[in-house]
C-alpha positions in Angstrom: 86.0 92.3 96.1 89.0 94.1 95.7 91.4 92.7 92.8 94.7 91.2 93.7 97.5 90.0 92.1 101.0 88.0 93.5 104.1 89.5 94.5 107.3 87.9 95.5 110.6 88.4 96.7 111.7 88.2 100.5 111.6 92.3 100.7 109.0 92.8 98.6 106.7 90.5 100.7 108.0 91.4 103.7 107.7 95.1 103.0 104.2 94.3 101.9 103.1 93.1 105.0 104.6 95.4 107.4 103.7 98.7 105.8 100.2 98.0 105.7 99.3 99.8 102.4 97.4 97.3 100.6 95.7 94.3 102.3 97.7 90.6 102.3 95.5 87.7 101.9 97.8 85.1 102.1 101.5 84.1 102.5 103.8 81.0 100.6 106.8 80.2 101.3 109.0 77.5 99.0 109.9 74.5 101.2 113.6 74.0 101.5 114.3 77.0 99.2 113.6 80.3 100.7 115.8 82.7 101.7 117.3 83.5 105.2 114.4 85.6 105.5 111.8 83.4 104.9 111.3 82.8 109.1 110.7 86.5 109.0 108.3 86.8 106.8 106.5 83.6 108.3 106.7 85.3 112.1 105.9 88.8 110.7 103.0 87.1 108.6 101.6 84.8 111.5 101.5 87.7 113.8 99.5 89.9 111.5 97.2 86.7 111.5 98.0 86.2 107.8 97.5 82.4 106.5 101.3 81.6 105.4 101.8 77.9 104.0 104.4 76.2 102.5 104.4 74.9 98.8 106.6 73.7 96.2 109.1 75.5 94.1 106.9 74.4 90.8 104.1 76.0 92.5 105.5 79.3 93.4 107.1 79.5 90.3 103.1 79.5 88.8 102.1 82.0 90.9 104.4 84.4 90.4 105.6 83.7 86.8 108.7 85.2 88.5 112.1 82.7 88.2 114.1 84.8 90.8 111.1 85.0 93.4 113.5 84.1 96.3 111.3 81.4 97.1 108.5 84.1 98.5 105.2 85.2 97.5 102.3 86.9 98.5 98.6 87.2 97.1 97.9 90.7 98.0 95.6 93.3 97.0 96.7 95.7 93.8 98.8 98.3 94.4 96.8 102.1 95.3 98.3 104.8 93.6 97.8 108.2 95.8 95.7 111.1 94.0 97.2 114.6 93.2 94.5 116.0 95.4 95.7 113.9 98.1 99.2 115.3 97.3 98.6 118.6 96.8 96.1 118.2 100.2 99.2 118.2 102.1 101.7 120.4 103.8 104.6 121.5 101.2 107.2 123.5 102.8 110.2 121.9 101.0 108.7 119.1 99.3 110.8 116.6 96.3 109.0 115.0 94.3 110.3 112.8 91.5 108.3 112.7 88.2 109.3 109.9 85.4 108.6 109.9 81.8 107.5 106.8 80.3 110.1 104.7 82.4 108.5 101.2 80.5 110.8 98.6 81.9 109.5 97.4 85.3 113.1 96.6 86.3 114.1 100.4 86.4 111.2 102.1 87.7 111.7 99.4 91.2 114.7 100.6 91.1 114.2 103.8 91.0 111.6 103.5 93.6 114.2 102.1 96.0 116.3 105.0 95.6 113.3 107.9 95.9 112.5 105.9 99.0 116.1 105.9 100.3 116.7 109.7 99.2 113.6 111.1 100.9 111.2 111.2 97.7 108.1 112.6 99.3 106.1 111.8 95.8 106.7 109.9 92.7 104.7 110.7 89.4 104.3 108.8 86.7 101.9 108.8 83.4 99.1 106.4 83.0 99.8 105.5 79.6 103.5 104.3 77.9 104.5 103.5 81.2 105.4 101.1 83.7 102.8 100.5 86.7 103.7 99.3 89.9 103.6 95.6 89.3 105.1 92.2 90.6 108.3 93.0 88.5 108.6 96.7 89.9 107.5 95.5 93.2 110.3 93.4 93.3 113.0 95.5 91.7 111.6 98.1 94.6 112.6 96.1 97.3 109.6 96.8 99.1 109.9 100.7 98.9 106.9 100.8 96.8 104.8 100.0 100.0 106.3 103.2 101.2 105.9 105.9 98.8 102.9 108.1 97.5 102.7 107.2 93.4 100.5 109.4 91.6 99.1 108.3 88.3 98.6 111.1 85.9 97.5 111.8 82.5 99.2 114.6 81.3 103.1 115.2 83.1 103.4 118.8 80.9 100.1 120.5 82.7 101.3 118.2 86.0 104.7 119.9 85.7 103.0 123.6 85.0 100.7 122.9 88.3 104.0 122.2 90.1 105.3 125.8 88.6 102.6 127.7 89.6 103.4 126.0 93.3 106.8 127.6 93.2 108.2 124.3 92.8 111.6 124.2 91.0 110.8 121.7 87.6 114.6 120.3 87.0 115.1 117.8 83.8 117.7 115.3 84.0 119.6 115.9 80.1 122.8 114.6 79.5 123.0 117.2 76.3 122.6 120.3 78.7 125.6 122.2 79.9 124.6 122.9 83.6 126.2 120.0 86.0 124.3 118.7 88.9 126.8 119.1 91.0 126.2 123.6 90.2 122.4 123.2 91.6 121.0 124.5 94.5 118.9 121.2 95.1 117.9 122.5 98.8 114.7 124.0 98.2 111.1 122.9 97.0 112.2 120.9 93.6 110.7 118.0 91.1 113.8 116.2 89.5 112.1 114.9 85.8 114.0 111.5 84.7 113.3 110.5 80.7 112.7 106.8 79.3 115.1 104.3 78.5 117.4 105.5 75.7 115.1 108.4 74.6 115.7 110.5 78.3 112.3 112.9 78.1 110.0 114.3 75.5 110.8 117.5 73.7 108.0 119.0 74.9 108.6 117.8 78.8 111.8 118.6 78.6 110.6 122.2 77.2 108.6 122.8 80.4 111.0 122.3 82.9 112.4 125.0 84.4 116.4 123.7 83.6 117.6 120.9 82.7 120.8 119.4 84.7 124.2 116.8 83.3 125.7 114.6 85.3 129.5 115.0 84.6 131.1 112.2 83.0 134.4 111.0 82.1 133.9 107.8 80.0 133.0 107.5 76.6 130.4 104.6 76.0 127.2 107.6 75.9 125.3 107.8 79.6 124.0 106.0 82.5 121.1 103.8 82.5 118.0 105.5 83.6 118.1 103.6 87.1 121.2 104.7 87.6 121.4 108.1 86.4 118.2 109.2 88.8 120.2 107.3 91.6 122.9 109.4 91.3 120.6 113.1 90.9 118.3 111.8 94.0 121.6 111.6 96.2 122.9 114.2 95.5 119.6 116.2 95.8 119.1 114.2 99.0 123.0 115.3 100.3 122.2 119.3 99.8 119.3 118.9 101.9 120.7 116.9 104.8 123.1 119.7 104.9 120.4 121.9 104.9 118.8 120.6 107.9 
């Protein structure tokens, strides 16, 4: 039997179930608490033929050790990363792939899901070890657009980002320390954007084997962005160049 575990949140769940990409056992739903979106997910749920039923608060609260669960859960099957074969199986004209370097708090790597997802990501690495996994927390903080992408699991991001080289895939370190601005890159053609960790950005020797590292320009003086944000920023403006592209 395949193992499961519980998400929640009204996007999350709802996301869950439409996309398809893991199986949804069953549906709960917090009587006289749930979001707007709670009939949604019940109608969307029903249709699929997916058992919903109503419980309490207390109770949802124990399956999904999640306080801010918007009164939505799901007991779904755990999350299936995508292989680099499978990746690297596909067509690549102009691909963008996103590649994050021990992210650890669940909280940033849903949210930088949401915005690969929303900036036309076409792949997401991350490292097995030292890292967040997609989880109830990031599943969450995703919104729902981990149900969406391809997230590739891999053990070593240096010989990843050298196999992405050899591709003719531009390897482009986010570096607050560099003097090259974002805003100075041609972000239109085949390119991996490489975010670091939370306070420590990326490892020496990561950060030696990308190709350039990029800055976003800032005026302020309290140090840098938080990770989330920071790779929100780079995706957009990645994502902009190519629209215009197009």
């Amino acid at each position: 039997m395949a193992a499961t575990e519980v998400i929640c949140g009204t996007h999350a769940v709802l996301e869950a179930i439409r996309a398809g990409k893991r199986r949804v056992f069953e549906v709960y739903i917090s009587s006289g608490k749930a979001e707007k979106m709670a009939g949604q997910i019940e109608d969307e749920a029903r249709r699929q033929k997916i058992p919903c039923q109503k419980v309490s608060g207390d109770a949802l609260y124990k399956m999904s050790r999640i306080e801010k669960n918007q009164g939505v859960a799901a007991k779904v099957e755990s999350y299936k990363y995508t292989s680099e074969d499978e990746i690297f199986a596909q067509p690549q004209k102009n691909p963008f792939f996103l590649i994050l370097d021990q992210v650890t708090d669940p909280q940033n790597l849903g949210s930088l899901l949401r915005s690969a997802h929303l900036c036309g990501v076409d792949a997401v690495f991350i490292p097995k070890d030292n890292s967040a996994g997609i989880g109830p927390a990031a599943a969450r903080a995703s919104a729902g657009a981990a149900e969406y992408l391809q997230i590739v699991q891999v053990t070593n991001l240096v010989q990843l980002i050298k196999v992405l080289k050899e591709k003719n895939i531009w390897v482009v370190g986010a570096d607050g320390d560099t003097e090259q601005s974002l805003y100075d890159f041609d972000a239109k053609g085949a390119v991996a954007l490489v975010m670091g960790s939370e306070g420590k950005g990326m490892r020496p020797l990561v950060k030696e084997t990308c190709d350039l590292c990029l800055k976003i320009p800032m005026t302020g003086v309290i140090g840098s962005f938080n990770v989330s944000v920071a790779g929100a920023i780079m995706m957009s403006e990645f994502h902009r160049q190519r629209i215009l592209k197009k």
